[in-house]
Structure formats: structure tokens, C-alpha cells
C-alpha positions as a printed NumPy array, in Angstrom:
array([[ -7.42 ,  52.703, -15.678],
       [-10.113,  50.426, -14.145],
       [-11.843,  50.589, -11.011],
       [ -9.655,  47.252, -10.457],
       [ -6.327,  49.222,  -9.274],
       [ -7.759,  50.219,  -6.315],
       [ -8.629,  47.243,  -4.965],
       [ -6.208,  46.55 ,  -2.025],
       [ -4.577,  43.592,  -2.086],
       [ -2.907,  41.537,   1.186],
       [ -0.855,  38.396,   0.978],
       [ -1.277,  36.292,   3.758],
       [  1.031,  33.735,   5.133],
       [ -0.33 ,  30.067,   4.866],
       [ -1.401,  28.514,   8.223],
       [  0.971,  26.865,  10.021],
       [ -0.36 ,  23.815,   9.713],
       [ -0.128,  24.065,   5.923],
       [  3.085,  25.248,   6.241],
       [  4.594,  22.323,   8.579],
       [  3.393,  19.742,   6.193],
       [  3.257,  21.223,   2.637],
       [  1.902,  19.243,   0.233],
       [  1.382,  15.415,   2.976],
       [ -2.413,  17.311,   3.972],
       [ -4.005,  16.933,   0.612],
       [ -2.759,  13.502,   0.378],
       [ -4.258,  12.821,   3.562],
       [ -7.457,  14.09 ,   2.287],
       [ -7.612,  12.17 ,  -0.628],
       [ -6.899,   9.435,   1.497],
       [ -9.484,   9.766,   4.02 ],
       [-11.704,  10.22 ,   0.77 ],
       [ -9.966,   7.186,  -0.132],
       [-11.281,   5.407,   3.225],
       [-14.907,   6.567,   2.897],
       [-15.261,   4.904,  -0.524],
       [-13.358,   1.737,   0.91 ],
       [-16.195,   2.198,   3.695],
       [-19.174,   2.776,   2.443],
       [-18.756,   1.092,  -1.432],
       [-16.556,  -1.82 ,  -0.62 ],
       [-14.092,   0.161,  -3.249],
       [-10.295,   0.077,  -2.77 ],
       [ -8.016,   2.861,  -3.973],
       [ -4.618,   2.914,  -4.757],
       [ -2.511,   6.447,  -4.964],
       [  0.677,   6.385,  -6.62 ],
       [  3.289,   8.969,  -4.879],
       [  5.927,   8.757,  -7.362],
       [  3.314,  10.779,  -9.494],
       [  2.98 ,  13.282,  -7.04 ],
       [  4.851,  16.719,  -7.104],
       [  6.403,  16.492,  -3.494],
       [  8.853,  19.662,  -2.596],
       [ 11.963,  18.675,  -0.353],
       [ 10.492,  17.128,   2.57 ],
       [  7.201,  16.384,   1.659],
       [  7.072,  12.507,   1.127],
       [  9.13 ,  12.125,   5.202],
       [  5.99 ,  14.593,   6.707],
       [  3.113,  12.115,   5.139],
       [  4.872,   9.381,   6.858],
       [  5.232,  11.027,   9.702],
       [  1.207,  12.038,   9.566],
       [  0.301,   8.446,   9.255],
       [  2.869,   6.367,  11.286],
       [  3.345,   3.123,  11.576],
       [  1.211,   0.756,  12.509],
       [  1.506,  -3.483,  13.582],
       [  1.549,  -5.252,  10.35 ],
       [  4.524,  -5.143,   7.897],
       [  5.725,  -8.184,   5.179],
       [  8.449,  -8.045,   2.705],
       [  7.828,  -9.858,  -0.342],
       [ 10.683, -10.814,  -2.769],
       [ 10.043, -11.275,  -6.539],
       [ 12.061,  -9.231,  -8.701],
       [ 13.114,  -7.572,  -5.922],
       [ 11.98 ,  -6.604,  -2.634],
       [  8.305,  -5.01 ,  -2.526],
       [  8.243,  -3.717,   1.444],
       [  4.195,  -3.465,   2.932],
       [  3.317,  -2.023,   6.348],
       [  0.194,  -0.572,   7.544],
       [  0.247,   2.646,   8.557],
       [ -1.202,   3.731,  11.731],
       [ -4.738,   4.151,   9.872],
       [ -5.843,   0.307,   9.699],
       [ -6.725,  -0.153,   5.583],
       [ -4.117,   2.319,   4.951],
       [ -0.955,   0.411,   3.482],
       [  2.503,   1.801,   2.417],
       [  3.779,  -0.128,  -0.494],
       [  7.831,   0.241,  -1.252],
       [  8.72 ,  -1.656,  -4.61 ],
       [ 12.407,  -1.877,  -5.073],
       [ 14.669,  -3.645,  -8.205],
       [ 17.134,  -6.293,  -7.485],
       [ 19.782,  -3.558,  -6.543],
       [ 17.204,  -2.14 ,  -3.614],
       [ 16.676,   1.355,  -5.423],
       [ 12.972,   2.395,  -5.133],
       [ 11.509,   1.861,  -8.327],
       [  7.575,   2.64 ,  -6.74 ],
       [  5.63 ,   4.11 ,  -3.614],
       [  1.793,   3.844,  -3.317],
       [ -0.17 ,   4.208,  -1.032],
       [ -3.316,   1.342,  -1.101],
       [ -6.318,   1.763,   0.991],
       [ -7.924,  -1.543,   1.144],
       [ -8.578,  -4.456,   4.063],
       [ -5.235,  -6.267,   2.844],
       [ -2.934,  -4.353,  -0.013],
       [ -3.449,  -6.81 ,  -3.572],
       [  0.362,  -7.795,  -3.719],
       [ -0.592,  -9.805,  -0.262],
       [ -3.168, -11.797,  -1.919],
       [ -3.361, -15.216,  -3.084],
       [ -3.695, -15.221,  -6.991],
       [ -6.037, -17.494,  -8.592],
       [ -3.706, -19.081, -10.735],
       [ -1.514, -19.583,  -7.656],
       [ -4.73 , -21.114,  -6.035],
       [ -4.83 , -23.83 ,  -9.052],
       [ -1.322, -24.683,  -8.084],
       [ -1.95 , -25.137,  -4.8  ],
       [ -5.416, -27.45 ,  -5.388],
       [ -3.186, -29.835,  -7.53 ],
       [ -0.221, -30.091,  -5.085],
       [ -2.582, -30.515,  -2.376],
       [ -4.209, -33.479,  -4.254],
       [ -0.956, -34.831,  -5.018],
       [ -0.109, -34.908,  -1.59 ],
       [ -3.199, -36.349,  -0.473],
       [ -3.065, -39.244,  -2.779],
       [  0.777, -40.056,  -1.947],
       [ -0.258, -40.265,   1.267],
       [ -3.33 , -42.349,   1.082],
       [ -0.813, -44.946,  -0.736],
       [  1.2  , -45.36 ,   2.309],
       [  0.672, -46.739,   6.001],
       [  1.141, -44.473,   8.853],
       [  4.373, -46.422,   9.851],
       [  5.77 , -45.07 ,   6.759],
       [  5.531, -48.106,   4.279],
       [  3.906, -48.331,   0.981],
       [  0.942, -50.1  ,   0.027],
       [  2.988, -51.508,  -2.825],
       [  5.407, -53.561,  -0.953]])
């Protein structure tokens, strides 16, 4: 026998606080990590939850620990995709759903705007050109509604 059997061991409950909110505190570490980086380097982060090895529970306590906050949108293509800001400004819940409205992702971004809110370039391009068109259809006609052609 080693001198290791002697050793006294004691188990000791986890603190209540751990207990309460299982495994929603070291996601909100990583996300105030998550916040400092945003911060201080300009770098946004994105953390997927459906990767993340929530008990019973877990997922309903880190909402709870970050609440709600003003902003929310709902963008639909391919389904719904619900954003709202959690009561942490930069801190953005992001609900994908399929055409059926079954959850089909959950992240968590931390970033000044989440990216599925922002303008795309290509969708900039677009805009330009229609702009342009407008522009010119309008510089062909009078204010009184008539045509330059007539």
C-alpha cells in the first residue's frame, strides 16, 4: 500500500451559484472573453450553442442570465432567422429556423450588429444599379409627371 490511502478525501457540494445555473456561467465567461476581444481588438466572435453539451435546463438559465434587451428583427430567407440583443449591448441571440419553424441553429454573436443584419456587397451592387436606374427614369420626366419624350 502507498502512503496515498491515507490521504482523506471530502467531496464538496458545488456552490450554489454553480449549481443554479449549471453549465450558462462558463458560457458567460467565454462571452465576456468574447466582449473584451470585441473591445479591445475590434474582433467579433460567434459561439455556436447547438455544439454545446447543455444538461436539462441549461440553454433557459443562459437566457435568463442575459435577458433581453431593445433591439430584435426577424429575417425570412429559407426560413425565419429570429435576432435580439440581449441585455449585454454587442451580445446578440441568433435563432435560425427551416421553413417548418423547427430550430435548425442557436449562436450567440458578440459584435456591434450580428453579420446576418448586414448589407452584403453583392446586395450593395444591386442596389447602386437600381438606384441609377431610378435616377435616370426620373431625370427623363417633368415633375408634373410627363415625359420628356412626348
Amino acid at each position: 500500500m502507498s502512503g496515498l490511502d491515507n490521504i482523506p478525501i471530502q467531496v464538496e457540494p458545488a456552490p450554489a451559484l454553480a449549481r443554479d445555473f449549471g453549465n450558462a456561467l462558463p458560457i458567460l465567461g467565454e462571452i465576456r472573453h468574447a466582449v473584451a476581444r470585441l473591445r479591445h481588438d475590434g474582433e467579433p466572435s460567434c459561439i455556436d450553442l447547438g455544439a454545446m453539451p447543455f444538461g436539462p435546463g441549461d440553454e433557459a438559465r443562459l437566457m435568463t442570465l442575459l435577458g433581453r434587451g431593445e433591439v430584435s428583427a426577424t429575417v425570412t430567407a429559407l426560413g425565419p432567422t429570429h435576432v435580439w440583443e440581449t441585455g449585454y449591448p454587442g451580445v446578440w441571440v441568433v435563432e435560425y429556423q427551416n421553413t417548418e419553424a423547427q430550430r435548425v441553429g442557436l449562436q450567440i454573436e458578440i459584435d456591434e450588429v450580428p453579420k446576418i443584419l448586414r448589407t452584403q456587397p453583392a446586395d450593395l451592387d444591386d442596389t447602386l444599379a437600381a438606384l441609377e436606374a431610378r435616377l435616370r427614369e426620373a431625370a427623363g420626366r417633368h415633375p408634373d409627371g410627363a415625359s420628356d419624350s412626348q
